[in-house]
C-alpha positions as CSV (number, residue, x, y, z in Angstrom):
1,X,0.0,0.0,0.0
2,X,2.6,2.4,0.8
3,X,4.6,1.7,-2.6
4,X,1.0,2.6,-4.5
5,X,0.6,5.8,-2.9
6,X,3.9,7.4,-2.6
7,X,3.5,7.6,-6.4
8,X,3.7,10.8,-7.7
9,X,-0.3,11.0,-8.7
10,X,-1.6,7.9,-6.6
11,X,-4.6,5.5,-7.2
12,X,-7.8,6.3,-5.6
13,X,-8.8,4.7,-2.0
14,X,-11.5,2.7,-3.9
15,X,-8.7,1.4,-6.8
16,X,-6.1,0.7,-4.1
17,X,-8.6,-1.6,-2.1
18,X,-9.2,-3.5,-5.3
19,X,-5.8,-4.5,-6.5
20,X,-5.0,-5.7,-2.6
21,X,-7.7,-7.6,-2.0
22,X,-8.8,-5.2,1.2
23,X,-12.0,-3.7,2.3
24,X,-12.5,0.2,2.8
25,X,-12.4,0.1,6.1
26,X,-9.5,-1.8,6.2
27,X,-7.8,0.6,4.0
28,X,-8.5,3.6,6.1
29,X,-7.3,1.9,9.0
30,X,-3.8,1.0,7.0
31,X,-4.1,4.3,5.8
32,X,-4.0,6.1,9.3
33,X,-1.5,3.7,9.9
34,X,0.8,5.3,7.4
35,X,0.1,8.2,8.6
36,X,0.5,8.1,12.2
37,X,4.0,5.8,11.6
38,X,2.6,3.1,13.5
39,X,3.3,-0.1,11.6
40,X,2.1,-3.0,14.1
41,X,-1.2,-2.6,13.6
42,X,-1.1,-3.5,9.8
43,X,-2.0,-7.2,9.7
44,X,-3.3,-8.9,6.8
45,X,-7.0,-8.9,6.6
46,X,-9.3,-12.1,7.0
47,X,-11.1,-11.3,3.6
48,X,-12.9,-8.6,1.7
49,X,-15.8,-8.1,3.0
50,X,-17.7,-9.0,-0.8
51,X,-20.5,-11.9,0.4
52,X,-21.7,-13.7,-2.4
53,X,-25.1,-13.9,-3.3
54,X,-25.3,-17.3,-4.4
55,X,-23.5,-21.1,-3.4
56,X,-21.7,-21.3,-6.8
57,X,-20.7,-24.8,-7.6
58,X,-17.5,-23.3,-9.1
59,X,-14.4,-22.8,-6.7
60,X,-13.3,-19.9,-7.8
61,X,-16.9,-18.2,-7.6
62,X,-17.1,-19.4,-4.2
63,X,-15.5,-16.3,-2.7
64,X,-14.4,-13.0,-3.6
65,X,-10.7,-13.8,-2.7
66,X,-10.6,-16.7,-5.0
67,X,-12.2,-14.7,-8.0
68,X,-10.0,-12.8,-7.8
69,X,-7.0,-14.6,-8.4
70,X,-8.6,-15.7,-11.7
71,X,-5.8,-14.6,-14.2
72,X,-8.2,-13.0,-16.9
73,X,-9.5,-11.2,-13.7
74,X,-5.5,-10.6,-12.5
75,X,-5.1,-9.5,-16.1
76,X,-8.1,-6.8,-16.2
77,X,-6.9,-5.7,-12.4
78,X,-4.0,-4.8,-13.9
79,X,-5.5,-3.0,-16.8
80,X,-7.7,-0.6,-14.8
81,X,-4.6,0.2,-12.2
82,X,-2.7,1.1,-15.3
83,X,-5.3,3.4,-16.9
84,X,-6.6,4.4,-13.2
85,X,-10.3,3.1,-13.8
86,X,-12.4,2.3,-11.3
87,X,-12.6,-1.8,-12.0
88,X,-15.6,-3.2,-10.1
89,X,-14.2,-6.1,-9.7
90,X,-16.7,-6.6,-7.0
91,X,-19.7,-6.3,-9.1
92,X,-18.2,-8.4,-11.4
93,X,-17.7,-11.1,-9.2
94,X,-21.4,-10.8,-7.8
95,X,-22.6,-11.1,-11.5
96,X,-20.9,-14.1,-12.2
97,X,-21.6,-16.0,-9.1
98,X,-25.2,-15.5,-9.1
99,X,-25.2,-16.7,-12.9
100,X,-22.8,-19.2,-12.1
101,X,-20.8,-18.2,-15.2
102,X,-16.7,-18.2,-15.0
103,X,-15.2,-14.9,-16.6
104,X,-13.4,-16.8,-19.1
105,X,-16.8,-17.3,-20.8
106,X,-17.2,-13.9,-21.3
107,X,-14.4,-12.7,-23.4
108,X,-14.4,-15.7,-25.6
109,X,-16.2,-17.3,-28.7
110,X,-19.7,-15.5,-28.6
111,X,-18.0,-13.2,-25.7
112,X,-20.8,-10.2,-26.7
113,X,-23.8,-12.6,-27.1
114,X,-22.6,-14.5,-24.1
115,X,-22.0,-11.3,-21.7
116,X,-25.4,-9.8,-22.7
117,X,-27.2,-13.0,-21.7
118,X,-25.2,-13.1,-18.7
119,X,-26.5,-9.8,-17.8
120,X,-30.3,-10.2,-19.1
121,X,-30.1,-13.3,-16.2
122,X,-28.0,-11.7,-13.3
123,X,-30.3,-8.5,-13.6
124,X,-33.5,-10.7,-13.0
125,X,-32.0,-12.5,-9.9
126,X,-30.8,-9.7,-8.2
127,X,-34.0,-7.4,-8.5
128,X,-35.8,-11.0,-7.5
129,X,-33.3,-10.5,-4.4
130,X,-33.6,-6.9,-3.7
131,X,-36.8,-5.5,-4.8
132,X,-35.8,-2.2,-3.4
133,X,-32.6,-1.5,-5.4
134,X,-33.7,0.3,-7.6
135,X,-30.9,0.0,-10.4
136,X,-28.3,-2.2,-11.4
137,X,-26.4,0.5,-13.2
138,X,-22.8,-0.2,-11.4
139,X,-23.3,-3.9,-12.3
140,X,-23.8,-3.4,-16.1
141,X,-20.9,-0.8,-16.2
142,X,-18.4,-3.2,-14.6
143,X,-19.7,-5.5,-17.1
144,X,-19.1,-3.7,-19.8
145,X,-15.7,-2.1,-18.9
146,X,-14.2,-5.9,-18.1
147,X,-15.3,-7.1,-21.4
148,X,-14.3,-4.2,-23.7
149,X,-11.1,-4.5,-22.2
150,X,-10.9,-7.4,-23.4
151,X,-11.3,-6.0,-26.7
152,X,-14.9,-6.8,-27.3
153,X,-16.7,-4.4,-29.7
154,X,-20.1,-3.3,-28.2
155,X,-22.1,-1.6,-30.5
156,X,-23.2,2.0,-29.5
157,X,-26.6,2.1,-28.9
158,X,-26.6,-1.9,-27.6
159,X,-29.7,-2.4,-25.2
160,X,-28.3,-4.5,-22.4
161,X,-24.7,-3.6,-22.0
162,X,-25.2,0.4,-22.7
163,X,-23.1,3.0,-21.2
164,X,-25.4,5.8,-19.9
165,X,-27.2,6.4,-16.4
166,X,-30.4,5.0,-15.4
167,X,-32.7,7.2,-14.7
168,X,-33.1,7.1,-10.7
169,X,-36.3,8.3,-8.4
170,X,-36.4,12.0,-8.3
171,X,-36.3,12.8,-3.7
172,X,-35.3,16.4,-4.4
173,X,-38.0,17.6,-2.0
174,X,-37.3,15.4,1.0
175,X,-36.3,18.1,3.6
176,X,-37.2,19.7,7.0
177,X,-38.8,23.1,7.6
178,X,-36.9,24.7,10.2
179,X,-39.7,24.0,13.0
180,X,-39.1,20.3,11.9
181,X,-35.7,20.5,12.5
182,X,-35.8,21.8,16.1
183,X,-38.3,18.7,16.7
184,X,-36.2,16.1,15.3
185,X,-33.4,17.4,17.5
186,X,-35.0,17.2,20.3
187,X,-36.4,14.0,19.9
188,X,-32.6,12.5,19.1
189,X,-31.7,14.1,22.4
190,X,-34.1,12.7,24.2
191,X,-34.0,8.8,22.8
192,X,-29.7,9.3,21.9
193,X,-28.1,11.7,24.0
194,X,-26.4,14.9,23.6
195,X,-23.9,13.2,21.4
196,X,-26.0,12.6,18.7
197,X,-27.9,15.9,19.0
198,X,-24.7,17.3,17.8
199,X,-24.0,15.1,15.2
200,X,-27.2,15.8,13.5
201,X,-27.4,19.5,14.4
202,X,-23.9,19.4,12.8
203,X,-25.0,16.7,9.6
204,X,-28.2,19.2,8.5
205,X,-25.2,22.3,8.4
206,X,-22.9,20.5,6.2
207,X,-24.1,17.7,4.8
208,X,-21.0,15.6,4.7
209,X,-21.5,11.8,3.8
210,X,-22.8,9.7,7.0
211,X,-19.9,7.8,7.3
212,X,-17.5,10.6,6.4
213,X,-18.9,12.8,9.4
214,X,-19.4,9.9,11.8
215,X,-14.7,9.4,11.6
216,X,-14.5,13.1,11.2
217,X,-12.2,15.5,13.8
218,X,-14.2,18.4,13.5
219,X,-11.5,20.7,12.6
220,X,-14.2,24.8,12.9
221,X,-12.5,28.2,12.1
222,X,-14.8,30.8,13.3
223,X,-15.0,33.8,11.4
224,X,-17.3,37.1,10.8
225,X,-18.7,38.7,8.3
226,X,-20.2,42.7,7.9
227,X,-23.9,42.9,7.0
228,X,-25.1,46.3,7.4
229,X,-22.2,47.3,9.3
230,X,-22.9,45.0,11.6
231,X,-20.3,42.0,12.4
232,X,-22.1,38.3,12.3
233,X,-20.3,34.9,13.0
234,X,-19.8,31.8,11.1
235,X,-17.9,28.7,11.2
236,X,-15.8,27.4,8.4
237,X,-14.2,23.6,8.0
238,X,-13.2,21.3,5.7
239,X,-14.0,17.4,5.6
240,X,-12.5,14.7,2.8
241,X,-14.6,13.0,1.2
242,X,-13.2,9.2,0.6
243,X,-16.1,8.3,-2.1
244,X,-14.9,11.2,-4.1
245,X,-11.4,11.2,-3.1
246,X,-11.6,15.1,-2.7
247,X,-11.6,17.8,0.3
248,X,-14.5,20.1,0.3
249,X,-14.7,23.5,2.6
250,X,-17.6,24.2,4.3
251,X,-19.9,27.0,5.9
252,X,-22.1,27.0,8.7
253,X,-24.6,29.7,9.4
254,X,-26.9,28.5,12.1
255,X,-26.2,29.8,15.6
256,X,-27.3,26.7,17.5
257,X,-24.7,24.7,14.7
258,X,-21.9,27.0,15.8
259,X,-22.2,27.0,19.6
260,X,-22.6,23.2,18.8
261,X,-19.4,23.1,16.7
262,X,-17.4,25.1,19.7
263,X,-18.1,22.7,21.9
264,X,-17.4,19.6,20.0
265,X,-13.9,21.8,17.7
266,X,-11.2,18.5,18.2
267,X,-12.8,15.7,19.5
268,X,-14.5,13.1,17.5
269,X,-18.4,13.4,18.4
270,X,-19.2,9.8,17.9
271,X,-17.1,7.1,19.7
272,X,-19.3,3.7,19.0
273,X,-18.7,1.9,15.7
274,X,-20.2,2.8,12.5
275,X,-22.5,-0.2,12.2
276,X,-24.3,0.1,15.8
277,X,-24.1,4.0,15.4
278,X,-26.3,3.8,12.6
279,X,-28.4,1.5,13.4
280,X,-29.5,3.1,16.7
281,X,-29.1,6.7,14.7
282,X,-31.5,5.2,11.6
283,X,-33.8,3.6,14.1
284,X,-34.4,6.9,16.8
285,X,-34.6,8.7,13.3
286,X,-37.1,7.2,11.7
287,X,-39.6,7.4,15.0
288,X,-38.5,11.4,14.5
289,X,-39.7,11.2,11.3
290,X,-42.9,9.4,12.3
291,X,-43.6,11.8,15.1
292,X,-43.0,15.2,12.5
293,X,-45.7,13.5,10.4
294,X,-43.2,12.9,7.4
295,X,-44.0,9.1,7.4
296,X,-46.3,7.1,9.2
297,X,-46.0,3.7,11.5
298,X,-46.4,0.6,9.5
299,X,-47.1,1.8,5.8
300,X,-44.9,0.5,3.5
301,X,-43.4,3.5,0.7
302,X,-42.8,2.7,-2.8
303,X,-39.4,3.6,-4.4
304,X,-39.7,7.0,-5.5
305,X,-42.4,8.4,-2.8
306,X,-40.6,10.7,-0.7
307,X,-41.4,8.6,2.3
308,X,-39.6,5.8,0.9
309,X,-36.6,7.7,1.6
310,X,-37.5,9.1,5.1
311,X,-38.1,5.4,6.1
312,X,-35.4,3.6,4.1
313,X,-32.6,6.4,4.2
314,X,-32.6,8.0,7.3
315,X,-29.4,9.2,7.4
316,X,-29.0,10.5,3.4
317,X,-32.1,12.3,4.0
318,X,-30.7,14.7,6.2
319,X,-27.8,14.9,3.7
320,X,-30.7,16.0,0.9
321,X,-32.6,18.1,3.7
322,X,-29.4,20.3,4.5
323,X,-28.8,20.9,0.9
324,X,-32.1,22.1,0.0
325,X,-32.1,24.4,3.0
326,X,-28.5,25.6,1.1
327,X,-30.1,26.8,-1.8
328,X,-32.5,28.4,0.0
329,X,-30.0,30.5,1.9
330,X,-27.8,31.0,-1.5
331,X,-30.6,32.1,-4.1
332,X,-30.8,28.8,-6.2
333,X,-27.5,29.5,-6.6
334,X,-27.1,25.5,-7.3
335,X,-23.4,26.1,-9.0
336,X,-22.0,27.8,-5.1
337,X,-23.4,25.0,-3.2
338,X,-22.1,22.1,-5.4
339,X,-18.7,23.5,-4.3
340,X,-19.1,22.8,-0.6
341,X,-20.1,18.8,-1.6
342,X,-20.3,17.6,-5.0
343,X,-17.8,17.5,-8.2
344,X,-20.6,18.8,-10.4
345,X,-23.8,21.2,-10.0
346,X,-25.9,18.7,-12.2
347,X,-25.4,16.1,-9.5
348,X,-26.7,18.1,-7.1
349,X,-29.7,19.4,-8.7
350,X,-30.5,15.4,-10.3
351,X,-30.6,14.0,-7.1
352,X,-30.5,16.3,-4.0
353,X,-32.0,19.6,-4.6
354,X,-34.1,20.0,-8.0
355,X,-35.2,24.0,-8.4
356,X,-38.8,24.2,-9.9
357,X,-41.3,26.7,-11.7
358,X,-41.9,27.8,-8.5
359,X,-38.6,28.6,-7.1
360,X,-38.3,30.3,-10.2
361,X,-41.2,32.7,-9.4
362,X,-39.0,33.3,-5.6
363,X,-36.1,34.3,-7.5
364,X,-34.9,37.5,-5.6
365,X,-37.2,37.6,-3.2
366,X,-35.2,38.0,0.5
367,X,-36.6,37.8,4.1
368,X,-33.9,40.0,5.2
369,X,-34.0,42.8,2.9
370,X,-37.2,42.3,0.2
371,X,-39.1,40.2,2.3
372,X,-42.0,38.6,0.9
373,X,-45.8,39.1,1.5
374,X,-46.4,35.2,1.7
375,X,-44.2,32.9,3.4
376,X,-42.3,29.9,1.3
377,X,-41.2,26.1,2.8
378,X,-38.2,27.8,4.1
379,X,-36.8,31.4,4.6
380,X,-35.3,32.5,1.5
381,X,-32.3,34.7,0.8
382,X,-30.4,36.6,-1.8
383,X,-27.3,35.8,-0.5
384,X,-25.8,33.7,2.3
385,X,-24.6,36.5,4.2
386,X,-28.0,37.8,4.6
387,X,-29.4,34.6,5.6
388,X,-26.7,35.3,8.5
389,X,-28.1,38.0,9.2
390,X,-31.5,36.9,9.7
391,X,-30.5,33.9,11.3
392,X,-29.3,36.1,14.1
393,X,-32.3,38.5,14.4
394,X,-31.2,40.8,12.2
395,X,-34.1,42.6,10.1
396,X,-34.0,45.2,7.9
């Protein structure tokens, strides 16, 4: 691991975990490691954690470890590190243990016919499996990379094995109004504890990843800014991003946020592991959610209701709630907020934050300084440094 990133332009986290056979988890834990000079606790890991979906009477589908010491699979390994590709390796070994198909078969003779069918079969398992997934999209692009690398021509516009997005269920209006967002505070307070308060108060400011924020040293510079010549304060920090391999800077605004972030500035906020944090996180928010009215007890959502993500995302939906209540605070301004979270604006606005024929109709309208006659979802602003403002008290 060390030899792969002490290269001048290293491979990402996701690559490196890939050609050594670790999980990410285990990676970040080598990684800090590294970092901290403390070698010992570097031991080789029991496995990757990729379970197979199905008791492959091949040996070298039985386990991810085994697949992926296949030598066409070595071979393509090898290939993406080269050309720094994301490989999937994963996904391709999922695909061809539930078909029960070796790799070989895929790249030879009929390889296009034969990977097609592959796919046609592995695509009706899995949503068999997992109703709730709602695309297979990473599974057909592994596919697809693995066998054109393998120098199998895929025709442009084929049907099965096609290179574009799916189209994914629209939850750009899953967020809190701010009387909503006191509530569910209070309500994680009361079933969690202060510590998760914070986290949450913290998670609707900056929206960070659930897992990125949950490892995260909160690392605030407090700052202040003139609005009307008077002097308002705000909280700046920066968090990396591991999915996207990328630091992002970010602003907090809310008052109750920044006493919040004082107390907690160098100390990690959560100290129980990941997996019983969010379950006992997802679980206390989801009766927060039931209690606001946003879903309600035993009815079942379907995949692309916005309850379906209140009860089945939890956590990401305070990741879309925060960024709504962004643009709210920035104008629409969609291309300002992407830079505090996301490599592109259009990601944001496909599947966070969507601005509609209505928002258009609130463009510069400003509770602070044109406020309007009728009130919208959430407070809206010209700017953030008026939402400051306002935030505070201020009026004009």
């Amino acid at each position: 691991m060390y030899e792969l990133l002490k290269q001048p332009k290293p491979p990402s986290s996701s690559m490196i975990s890939e050609t050594l056979g670790i999980s990410i988890r285990t990676y970040r834990r080598w990684f800090r490691a590294l970092k901290d000079g403390n070698m010992n606790i570097i031991t080789p890991p029991k496995s990757m954690g990729v379970k197979p979906l199905n008791n492959s009477s091949m040996e070298e589908l039985s386990t991810f470890n085994k697949f992926s010491i296949i030598p066409v699979i070595q071979k393509y390994n090898n290939y993406c590190f080269a050309n720094k590709m994301d490989s999937g390796i994963s996904h391709l070994f999922r695909i061809c243990n539930l078909v029960n198909i070796h790799p070989d078969q895929l790249v030879t003779g009929e390889a296009l016919n034969e990977s097609k069918k592959t796919f046609i079969i592995f695509e009706e398992r899995f949503r068999d499996m997992f109703p709730d997934i709602t695309t297979t999209e990473r599974y057909r692009k592994a596919l697809r990379r693995f066998v054109k690398s393998n120098n199998v021509i895929i025709p442009e516009r084929d049907k099965v094995l096609y290179g574009g997005t799916d189209s994914k269920p629209v939850y750009t209006r899953v967020f809190l109004k701010l009387n909503e967002v006191k509530d569910v505070a209070k309500i994680i307070n009361e079933k969690c504890g202060l510590n998760y308060m914070y986290y949450f108060i913290l998670h609707h400011e900056i929206f960070a990843r659930p897992h990125t924020l949950h490892g995260w040293i909160p690392n605030f510079h407090f700052k202040s800014v003139d609005v009307d010549k008077k002097q308002f304060e705000f909280a700046e920090c920066s968090i990396f991003e591991n999915k996207q391999n990328k630091q992002y800077d970010k602003i907090m605004l809310d008052p109750i946020a920044i006493k919040v972030a004082k107390m907690v500035n160098g100390k990690k906020i959560i100290n129980e592991e990941y997996k019983e944090f969010e379950r006992v996180m997802s679980r206390s928010l989801r009766e927060a959610y039931e209690q606001i009215g946003k879903i309600h007890k035993g009815t079942k959502y379907n995949v692309g209701h916005d309850g379906w993500m209140w009860q089945n995302k939890p956590l990401y939906s305070i990741r879309h709630s925060a960024t709504v209540h962004w643009l709210y605070r920035t104008g629409f301004d969609a291309m300002l907020v992407s830079k505090m979270g996301w490599e592109k604006a259009d990601t944001l606005m496909t599947h966070y934050a969507r601005i509609d024929v209505a928002n258009i109709m609130q463009k510069g309208v400003c509770y602070y300084c044109r406020p309007p006659m009728t009130s919208t979802d959430l407070p809206l602003f010209c700017s953030a440094p008026h939402a400051l403002a306002y935030m505070n008290g201020a009026r004009t």
